[in-house]
N, CA, C and O atoms as a DFTB+ gen file, in Angstrom:
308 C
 N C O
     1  1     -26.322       1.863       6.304
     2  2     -27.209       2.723       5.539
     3  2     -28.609       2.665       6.143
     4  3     -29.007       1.938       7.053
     5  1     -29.410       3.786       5.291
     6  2     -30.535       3.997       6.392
     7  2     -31.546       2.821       5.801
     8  3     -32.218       2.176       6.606
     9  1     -31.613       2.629       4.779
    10  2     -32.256       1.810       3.823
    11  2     -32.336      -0.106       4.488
    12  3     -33.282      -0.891       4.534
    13  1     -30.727      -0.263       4.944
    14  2     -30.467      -1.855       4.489
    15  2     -29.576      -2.494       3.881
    16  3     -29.150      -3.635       4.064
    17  1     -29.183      -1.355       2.805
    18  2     -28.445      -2.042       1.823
    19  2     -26.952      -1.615       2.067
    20  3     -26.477      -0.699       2.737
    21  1     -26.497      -2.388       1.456
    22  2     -24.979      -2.328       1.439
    23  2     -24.129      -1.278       0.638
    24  3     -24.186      -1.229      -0.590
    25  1     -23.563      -0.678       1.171
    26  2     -22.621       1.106       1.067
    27  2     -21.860       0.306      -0.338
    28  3     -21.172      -0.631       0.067
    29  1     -21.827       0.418      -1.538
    30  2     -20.900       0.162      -2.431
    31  2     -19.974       1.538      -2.967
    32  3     -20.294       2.429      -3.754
    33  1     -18.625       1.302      -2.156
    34  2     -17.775       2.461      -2.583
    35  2     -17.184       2.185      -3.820
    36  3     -16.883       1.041      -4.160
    37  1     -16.970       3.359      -4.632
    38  2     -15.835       3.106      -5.499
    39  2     -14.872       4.666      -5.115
    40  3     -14.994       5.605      -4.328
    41  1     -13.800       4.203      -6.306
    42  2     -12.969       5.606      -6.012
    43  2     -13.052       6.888      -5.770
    44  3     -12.177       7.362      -5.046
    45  1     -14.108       7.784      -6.302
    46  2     -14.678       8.586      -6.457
    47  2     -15.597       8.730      -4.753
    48  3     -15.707       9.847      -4.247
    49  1     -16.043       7.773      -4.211
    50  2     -16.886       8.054      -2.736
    51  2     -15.602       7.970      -2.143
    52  3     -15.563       8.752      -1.193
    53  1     -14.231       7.188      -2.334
    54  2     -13.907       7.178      -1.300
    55  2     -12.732       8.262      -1.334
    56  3     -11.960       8.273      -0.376
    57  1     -12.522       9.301      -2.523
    58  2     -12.217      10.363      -2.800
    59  2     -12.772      11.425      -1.632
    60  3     -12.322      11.930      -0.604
    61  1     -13.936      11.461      -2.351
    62  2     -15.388      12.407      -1.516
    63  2     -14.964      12.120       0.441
    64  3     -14.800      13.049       1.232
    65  1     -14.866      10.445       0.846
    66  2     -14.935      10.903       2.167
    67  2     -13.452      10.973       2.750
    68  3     -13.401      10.855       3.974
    69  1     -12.333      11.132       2.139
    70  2     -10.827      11.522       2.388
    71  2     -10.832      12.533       2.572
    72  3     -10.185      12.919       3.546
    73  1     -11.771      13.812       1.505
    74  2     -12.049      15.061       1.499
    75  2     -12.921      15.412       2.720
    76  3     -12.625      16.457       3.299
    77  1     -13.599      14.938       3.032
    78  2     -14.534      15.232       4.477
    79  2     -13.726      14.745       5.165
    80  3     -13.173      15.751       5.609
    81  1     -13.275      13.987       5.560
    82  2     -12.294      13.366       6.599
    83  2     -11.184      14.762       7.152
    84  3     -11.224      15.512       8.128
    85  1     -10.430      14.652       6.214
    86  2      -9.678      15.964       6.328
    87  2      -9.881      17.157       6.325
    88  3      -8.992      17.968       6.583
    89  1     -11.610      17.622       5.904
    90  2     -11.735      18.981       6.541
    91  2     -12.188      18.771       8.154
    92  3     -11.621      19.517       8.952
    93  1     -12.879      18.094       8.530
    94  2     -12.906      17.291       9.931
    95  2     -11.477      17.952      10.829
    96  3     -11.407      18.701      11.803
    97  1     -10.723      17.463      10.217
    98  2      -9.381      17.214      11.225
    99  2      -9.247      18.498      11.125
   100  3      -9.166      19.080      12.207
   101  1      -9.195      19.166      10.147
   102  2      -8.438      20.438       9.868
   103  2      -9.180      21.746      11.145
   104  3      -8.668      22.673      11.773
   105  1     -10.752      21.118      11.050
   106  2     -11.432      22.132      11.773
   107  2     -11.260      21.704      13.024
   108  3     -12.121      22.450      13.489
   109  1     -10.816      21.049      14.083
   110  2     -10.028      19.839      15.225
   111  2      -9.016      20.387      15.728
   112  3      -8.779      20.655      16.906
   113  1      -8.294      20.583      14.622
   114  2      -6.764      21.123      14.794
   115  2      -6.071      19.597      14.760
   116  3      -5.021      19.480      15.392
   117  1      -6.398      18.867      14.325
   118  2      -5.872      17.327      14.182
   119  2      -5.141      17.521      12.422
   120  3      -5.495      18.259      11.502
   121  1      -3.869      16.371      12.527
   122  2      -3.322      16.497      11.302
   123  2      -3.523      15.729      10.184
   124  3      -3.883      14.577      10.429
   125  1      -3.365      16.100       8.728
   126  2      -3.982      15.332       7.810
   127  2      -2.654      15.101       7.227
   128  3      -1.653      15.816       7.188
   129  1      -2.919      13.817       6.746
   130  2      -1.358      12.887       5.564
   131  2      -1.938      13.762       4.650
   132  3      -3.131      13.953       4.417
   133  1      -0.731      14.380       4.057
   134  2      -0.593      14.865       2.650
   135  2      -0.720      14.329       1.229
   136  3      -1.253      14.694       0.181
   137  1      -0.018      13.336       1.647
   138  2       0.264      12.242       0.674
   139  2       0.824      10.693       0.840
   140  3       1.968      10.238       0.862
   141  1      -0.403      10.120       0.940
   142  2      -0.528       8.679       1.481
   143  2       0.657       8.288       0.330
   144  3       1.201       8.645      -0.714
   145  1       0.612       7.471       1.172
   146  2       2.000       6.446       0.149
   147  2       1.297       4.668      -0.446
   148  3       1.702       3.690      -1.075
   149  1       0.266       5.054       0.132
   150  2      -0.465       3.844      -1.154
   151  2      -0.373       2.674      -0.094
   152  3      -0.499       2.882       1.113
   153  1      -0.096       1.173      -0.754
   154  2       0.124      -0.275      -0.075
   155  2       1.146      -0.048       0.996
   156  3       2.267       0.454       0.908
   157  1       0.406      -0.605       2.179
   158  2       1.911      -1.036       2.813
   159  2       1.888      -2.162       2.605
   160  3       1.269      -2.767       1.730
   161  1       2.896      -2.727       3.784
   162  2       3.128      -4.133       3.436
   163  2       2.641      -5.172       4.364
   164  3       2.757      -4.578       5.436
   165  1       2.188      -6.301       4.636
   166  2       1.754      -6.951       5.345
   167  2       1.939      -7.086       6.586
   168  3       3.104      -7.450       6.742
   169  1       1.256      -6.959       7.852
   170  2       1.998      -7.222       8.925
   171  2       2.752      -8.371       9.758
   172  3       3.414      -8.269      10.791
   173  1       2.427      -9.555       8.940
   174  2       3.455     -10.707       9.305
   175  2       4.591     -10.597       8.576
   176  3       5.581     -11.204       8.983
   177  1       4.665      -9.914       7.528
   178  2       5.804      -9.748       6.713
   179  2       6.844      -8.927       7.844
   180  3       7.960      -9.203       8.285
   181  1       6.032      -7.949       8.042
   182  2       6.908      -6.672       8.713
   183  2       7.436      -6.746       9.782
   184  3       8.466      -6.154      10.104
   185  1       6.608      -7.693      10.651
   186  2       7.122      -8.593      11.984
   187  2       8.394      -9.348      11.643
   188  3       9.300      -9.329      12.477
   189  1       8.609     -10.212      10.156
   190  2       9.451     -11.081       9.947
   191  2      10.416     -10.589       9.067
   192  3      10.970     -11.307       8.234
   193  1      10.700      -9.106       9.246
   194  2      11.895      -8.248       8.248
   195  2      12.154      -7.282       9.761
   196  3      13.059      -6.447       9.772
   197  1      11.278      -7.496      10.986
   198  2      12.107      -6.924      11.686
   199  2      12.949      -7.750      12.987
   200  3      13.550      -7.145      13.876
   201  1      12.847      -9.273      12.884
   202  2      13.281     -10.176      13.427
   203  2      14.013     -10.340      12.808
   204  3      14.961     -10.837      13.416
   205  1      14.340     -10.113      11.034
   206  2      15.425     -10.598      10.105
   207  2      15.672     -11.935       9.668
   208  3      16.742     -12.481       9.397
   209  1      13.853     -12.614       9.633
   210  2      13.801     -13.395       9.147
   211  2      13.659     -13.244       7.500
   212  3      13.176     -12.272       6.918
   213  1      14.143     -14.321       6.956
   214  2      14.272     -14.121       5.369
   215  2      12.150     -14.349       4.677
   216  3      11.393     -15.241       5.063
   217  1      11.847     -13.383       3.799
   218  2      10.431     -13.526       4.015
   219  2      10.669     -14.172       2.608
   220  3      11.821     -14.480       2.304
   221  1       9.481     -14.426       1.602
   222  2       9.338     -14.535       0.029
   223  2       9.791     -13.863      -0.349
   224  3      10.623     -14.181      -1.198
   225  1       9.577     -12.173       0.031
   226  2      10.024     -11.137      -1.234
   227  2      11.366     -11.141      -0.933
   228  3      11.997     -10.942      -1.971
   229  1      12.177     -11.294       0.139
   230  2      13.775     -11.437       0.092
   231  2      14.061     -12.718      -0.814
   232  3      14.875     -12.515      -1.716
   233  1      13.421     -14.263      -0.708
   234  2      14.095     -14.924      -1.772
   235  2      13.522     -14.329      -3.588
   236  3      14.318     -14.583      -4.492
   237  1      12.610     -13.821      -3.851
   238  2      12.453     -13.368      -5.039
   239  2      13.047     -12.165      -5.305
   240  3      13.340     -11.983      -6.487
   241  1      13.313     -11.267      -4.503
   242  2      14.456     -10.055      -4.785
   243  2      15.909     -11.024      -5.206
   244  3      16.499     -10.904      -6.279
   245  1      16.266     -11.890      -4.211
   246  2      17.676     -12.545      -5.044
   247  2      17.681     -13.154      -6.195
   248  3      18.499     -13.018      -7.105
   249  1      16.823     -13.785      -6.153
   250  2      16.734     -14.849      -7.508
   251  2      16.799     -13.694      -9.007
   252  3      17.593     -13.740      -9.947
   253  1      15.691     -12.748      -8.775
   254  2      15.754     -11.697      -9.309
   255  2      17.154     -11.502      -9.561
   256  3      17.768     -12.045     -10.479
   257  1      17.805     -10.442      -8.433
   258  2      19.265     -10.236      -8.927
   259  2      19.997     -10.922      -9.344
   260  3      20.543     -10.489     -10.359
   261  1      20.426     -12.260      -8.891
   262  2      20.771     -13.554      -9.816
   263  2      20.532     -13.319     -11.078
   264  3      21.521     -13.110     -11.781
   265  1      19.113     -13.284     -11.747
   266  2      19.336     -13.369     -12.920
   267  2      19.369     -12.320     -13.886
   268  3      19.303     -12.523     -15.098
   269  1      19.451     -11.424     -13.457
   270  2      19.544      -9.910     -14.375
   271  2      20.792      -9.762     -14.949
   272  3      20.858      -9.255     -16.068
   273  1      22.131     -10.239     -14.180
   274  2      23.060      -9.839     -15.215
   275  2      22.906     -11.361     -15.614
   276  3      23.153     -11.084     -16.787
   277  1      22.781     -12.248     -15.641
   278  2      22.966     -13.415     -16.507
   279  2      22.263     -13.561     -18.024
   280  3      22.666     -14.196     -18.999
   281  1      21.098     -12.758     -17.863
   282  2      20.096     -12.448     -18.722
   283  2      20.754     -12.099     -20.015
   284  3      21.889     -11.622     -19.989
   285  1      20.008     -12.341     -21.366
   286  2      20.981     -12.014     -22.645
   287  2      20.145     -10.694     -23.071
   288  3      20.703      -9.906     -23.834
   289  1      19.068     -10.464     -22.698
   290  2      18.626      -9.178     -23.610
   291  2      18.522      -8.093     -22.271
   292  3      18.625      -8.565     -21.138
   293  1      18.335      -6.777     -22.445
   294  2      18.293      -5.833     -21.368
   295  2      17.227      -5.585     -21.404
   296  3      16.993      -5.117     -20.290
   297  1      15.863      -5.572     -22.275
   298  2      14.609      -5.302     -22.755
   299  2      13.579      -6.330     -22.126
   300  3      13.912      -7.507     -21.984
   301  1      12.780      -6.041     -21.888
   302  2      11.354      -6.989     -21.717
   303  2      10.893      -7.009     -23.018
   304  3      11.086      -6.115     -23.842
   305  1      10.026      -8.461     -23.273
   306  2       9.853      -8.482     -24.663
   307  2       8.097      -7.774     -24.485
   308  3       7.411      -7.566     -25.486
């Protein structure tokens, strides 16, 4: 900033510069994501699901399935 101070974004600025961003490209002839898909996932994770190493979220996905049909109610309380 021209000031010094520190740029504090919230949703709304960073709305505003997605929208400039992509008229940018558009006037470029460069392409814009339509529709971001939000979080990815970590990149040591993604390194270690494509070596087919077992990560956390593979042992908490089982344990998970493990216990869903064992479970007595079908509801979250």
């Amino acid at each position: 900033m021209t000031d010094g101070r520190k740029m504090n974004e919230d949703r709304a600025m960073y709305r505003l510069l997605r929208k400039a961003s992509d008229e940018i490209c558009l006037e470029h002839g460069l392409s814009v994501i339509e529709n971001p898909k939000g979080k990815r996932i970590p990149y040591n994770v993604y390194k270690a699901m494509q070596k087919g190493i077992k990560t956390k979220y593979d042992y908490m996905r089982e344990d998970i399935d493990y216990a869903i049909p064992r479970s007595r109610r079908k509801k979250l309380i």
